[in-house]
LOGU-568653 format. One record per residue (C-alpha): x, y, z. Coordinates in steps of 0.25 Angstrom, whole numbers, plus 2048, in hexadecimal, padded with zeros to 3 digits. Example, Ala and Ser with C-alpha at 12.3 -4.5 7.8 and 13.67 -1.06 7.14 Angstrom:
2
8317EE81F8377FC81D
***
This chain:
439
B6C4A5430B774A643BB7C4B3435B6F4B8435B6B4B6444B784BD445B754C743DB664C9441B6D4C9450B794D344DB704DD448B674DD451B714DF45CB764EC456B674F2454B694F8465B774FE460B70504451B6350A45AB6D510464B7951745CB6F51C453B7052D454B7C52B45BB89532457B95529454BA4530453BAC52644BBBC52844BBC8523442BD452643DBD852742EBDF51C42EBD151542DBCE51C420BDD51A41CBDB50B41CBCE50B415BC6507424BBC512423BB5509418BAF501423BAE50B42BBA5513421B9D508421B9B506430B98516431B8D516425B8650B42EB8751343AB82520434B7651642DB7251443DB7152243FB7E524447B83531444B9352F442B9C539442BAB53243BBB9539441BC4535438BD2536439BDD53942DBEB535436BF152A42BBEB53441FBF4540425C01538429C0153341AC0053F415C0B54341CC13539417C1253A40BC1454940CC22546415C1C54E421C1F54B42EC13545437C1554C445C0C547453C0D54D45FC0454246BBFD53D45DBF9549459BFE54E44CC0655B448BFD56343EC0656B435C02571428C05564420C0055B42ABF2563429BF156341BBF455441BBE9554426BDD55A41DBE0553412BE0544419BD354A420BCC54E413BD154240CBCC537416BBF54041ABBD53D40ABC152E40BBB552C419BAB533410BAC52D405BAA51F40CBA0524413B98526406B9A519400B8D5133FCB905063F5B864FB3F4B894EF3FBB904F5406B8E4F9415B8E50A40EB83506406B7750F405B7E51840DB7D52540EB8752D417B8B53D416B9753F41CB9854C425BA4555427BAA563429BB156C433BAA56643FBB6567449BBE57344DBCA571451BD557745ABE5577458BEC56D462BF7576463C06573468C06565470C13560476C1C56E470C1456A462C0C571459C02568453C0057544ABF256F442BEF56444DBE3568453BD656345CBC856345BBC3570461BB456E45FBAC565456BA056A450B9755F456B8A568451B8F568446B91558442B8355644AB7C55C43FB83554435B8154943DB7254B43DB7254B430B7753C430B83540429B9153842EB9A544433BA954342FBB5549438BC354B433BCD54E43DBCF55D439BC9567440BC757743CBCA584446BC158F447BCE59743EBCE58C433BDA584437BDA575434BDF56B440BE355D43FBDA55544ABDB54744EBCF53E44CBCD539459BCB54945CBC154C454BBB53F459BB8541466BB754F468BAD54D45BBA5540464BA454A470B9E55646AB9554C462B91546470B94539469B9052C46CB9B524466BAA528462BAF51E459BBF51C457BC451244DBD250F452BDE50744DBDD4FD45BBCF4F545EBCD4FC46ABD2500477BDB4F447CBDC4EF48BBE74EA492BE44DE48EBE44E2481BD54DE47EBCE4EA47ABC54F4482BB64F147DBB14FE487BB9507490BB3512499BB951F499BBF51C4A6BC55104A0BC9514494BD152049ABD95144A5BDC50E496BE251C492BEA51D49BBF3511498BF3517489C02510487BFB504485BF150847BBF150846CBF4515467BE651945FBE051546DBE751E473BE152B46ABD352446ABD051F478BD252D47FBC9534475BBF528478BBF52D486BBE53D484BB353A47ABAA532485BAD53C490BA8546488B9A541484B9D53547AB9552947EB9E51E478BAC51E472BB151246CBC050E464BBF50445BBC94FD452BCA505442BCF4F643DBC24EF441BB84EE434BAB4F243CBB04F6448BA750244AB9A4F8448B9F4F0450BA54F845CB9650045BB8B4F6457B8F4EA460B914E746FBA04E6473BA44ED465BB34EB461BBA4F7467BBC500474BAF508477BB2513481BA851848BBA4524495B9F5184A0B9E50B4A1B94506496B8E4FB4A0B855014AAB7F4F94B5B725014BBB634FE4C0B5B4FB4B4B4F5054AFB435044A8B4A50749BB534F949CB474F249DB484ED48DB574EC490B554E349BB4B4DA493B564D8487B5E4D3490B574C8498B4D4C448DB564BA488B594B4495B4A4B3499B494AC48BB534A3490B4E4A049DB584A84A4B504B24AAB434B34AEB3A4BA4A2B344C94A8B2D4D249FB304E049CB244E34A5B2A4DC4B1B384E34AEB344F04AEB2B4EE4BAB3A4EA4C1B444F14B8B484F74C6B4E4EB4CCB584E94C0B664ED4BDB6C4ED4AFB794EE4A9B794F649BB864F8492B8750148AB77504489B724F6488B6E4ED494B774E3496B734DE4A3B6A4DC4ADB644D84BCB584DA4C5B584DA4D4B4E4D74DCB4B4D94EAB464D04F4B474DA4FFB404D150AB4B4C6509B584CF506B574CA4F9B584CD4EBB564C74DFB614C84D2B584C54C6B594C74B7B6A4C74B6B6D4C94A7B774CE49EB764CE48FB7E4C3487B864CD481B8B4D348EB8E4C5495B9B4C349AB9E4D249EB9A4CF4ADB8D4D84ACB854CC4B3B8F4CE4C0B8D4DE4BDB7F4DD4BFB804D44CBB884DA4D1B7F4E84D1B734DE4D5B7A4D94E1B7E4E74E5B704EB4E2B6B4E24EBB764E44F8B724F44F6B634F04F9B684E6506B634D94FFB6C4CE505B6B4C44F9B694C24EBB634B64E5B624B24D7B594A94CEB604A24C3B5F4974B8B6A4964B0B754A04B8B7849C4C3B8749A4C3B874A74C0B814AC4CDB894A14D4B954A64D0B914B44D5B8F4B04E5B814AA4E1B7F49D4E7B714954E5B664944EEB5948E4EFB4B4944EEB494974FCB524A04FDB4A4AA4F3B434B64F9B334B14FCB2F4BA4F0B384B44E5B364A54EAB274A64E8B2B4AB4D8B354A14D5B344994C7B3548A4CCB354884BBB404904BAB494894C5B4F4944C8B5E4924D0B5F49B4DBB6B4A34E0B6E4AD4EAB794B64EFB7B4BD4FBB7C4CD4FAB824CF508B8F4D3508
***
């Protein structure tokens, strides 16, 4: 019974996520080493669900391990110049055949359709052709990369249409010149030039490491493009693979991309995970800050209510009717991250007696503990300084320590404006606390 109540609970905190990546457009990234080591099974898996959602998915893929053993075996040398590889003749050859092979291999799991398992039922058509047009890199540090090339231009009309056509597009890092010449690309390339001209709302990378580490060597749950460029910039203490993906995470949310996340290739549902739950597992990289803190609209007005509905159940806060806050949504402020809101507060003013009242303080359980509470303070008090009240005063049953503990100190009745004394619930015994706003 437990389980279920789990269950029942899980599922329906995914439902927001499934109603708000539906239509959207997901580039997902990975090296061939994932198909190499027999990853993409789970991954084929996690992608046949996502497309069942109605995300449209386009899949990069690289073929870096499939090349280097070909070359192996053939004896040739393997030549890089900055990580880029030297594309002669043999190489290229080795190139399109490890690119048709694994393009074969993510097909042919995408079509599996055995019963009893996460594909069955499914019904996926795979997509893919000449969609990027490619351009020669040229001579880099005295080198001739020969066949190395870049994306030129992706045929983002091109892969909308199959899109459209709910079909899951593949792309293999090879890209086609207006003269028929072949070029070796490299995967995270094709992936974020691909998630710009798509406008996409997620680039996806799989990556050997969990994520972007700190110096503390915990791992980044979200940096902002400002951050993530100070991170960068001390790249001799980065893993390597975060070194190729990070700054493609950046150039594809400053060219339009909403979101850009690395993620860990090791990690069985690690896609699911990073996308359908709160903190996900990986880095998530963004244009700005995901929380913002702003005067609240009438369209918060259902968001508001999830949030203090529990607490007015509890006793916590006095119950108000959707009525009543939309009648006073303009004396609220709420915090929202990433799309949801994740706190609130009301103001309200008691102009005759320099006074303003902070009411309806509440953050949602699963944002506690990240300081939003003293965010949304914080803006309250500076609120109410801006509008020359010289003190703030609180009603509280149960949080009072908090309050204490951020310059409040308790009062008695009396000291409540006229307006709000003659409202007070003598059943709810309310504790009353006040701060001084004069500086």
């Amino acid at each position: 019974m437990k389980n279920t109540t789990e269950f029942v609970h899980w599922f329906r905190s995914v439902a927001p996520y499934i109603h708000s990546f539906r239509g959207k457009t997901f580039v997902i990234a990975f090296g061939g080493e994932l198909v190499a080591e027999g990853g993409f099974v789970q991954l084929a898996h996690d992608v046949n669900l996502l497309n069942s959602l109605g995300v449209r998915v386009v899949l990069v893929h690289g073929v870096r391990p499939q090349v280097e053993a070909r070359l192996t075996e053939n004896g040739t040398a393997i030549r890089y110049v900055n990580g880029l590889r030297v594309t002669d003749d043999t190489a290229l050859a080795c190139v399109k055949e490890a690119a048709g092979t694994v393009r074969v291999e993510i097909e042919a799991l995408l079509s599996l359709g055995i019963a009893n398992t996460p594909m069955a039922g499914a019904d996926i058509r795979v997509a893919s052709g000449n969609f990027v047009t490619a351009q020669p890199q040229g001579v880099r540090e005295g080198v001739d990369l020969l066949h190395t090339g870049e994306v030129r231009k992706i045929d983002a009309a091109a892969i909308r249409r199959r899109l459209d056509q709910h079909d899951i597009v593949l792309l293999s890092p090879i890209g086609y010149s207006p003269t028929g010449e072949i070029f070796n690309l490299s995967l995270e390339d094709v992936a974020t030039q691909a998630a710009v001209e798509l406008a996409a709302d997620k680039l996806i990378f799989l990556i050997d490491t969990e994520g972007v580490p700190g110096e503390d060597g915990s791992i980044h749950n979200a940096l902002t493009v400002r951050e993530a460029r100070e991170v960068m910039a001390k790249a001799d203490k980065l893993p390597e693979d975060v070194t190729y993906y990070l700054p493609c995470a950046v150039t594809a949310c400053t060219g339009g991309v909403k979101r850009a996340h690395l993620i860990s290739r090791h990690r069985d549902g690690a896609l699911l995970s990073e996308l359908f739950t709160r903190d996900g597992v990986g880095t998530l990289v963004t244009p700005s800050p995901l929380e913002t803190l702003r005067p609240a609209t009438i369209d918060d007005v259902g968001g508001i209510l999830g949030l203090i509905e529990p607490l007015e159940r509890d006793g916590i806060l006095v119950r108000r009717s959707r009525e009543l806050l939309e009648m006073e949504v303009e004396r609220f402020l709420v915090l929202e991250s990433d799309g949801v809101i994740a706190g609130c507060a009301a103001l309200y003013p008691f102009p005759e007696e320099d006074a303003a009242e902070l009411a309806c303080l509440a953050v949602s359980r699963e944002f506690r503990g990240r300081g939003f509470g003293e965010r949304l303070l914080a803006e309250a008090e500076k609120h109410g300084r801006k509008a020359g009240f010289k003190r703030l005063f609180v009603l509280t049953t149960r949080s009072e320590h908090w309050f204490e503990e951020r310059g409040f100190v308790e009062t008695g009745l009396e000291r409540l404006p006229q307006r709000k004394q003659a409202l007070y619930n003598y059943k709810r015994k309310s504790k009353v606390l006040e701060k001084s706003l004069q500086s």
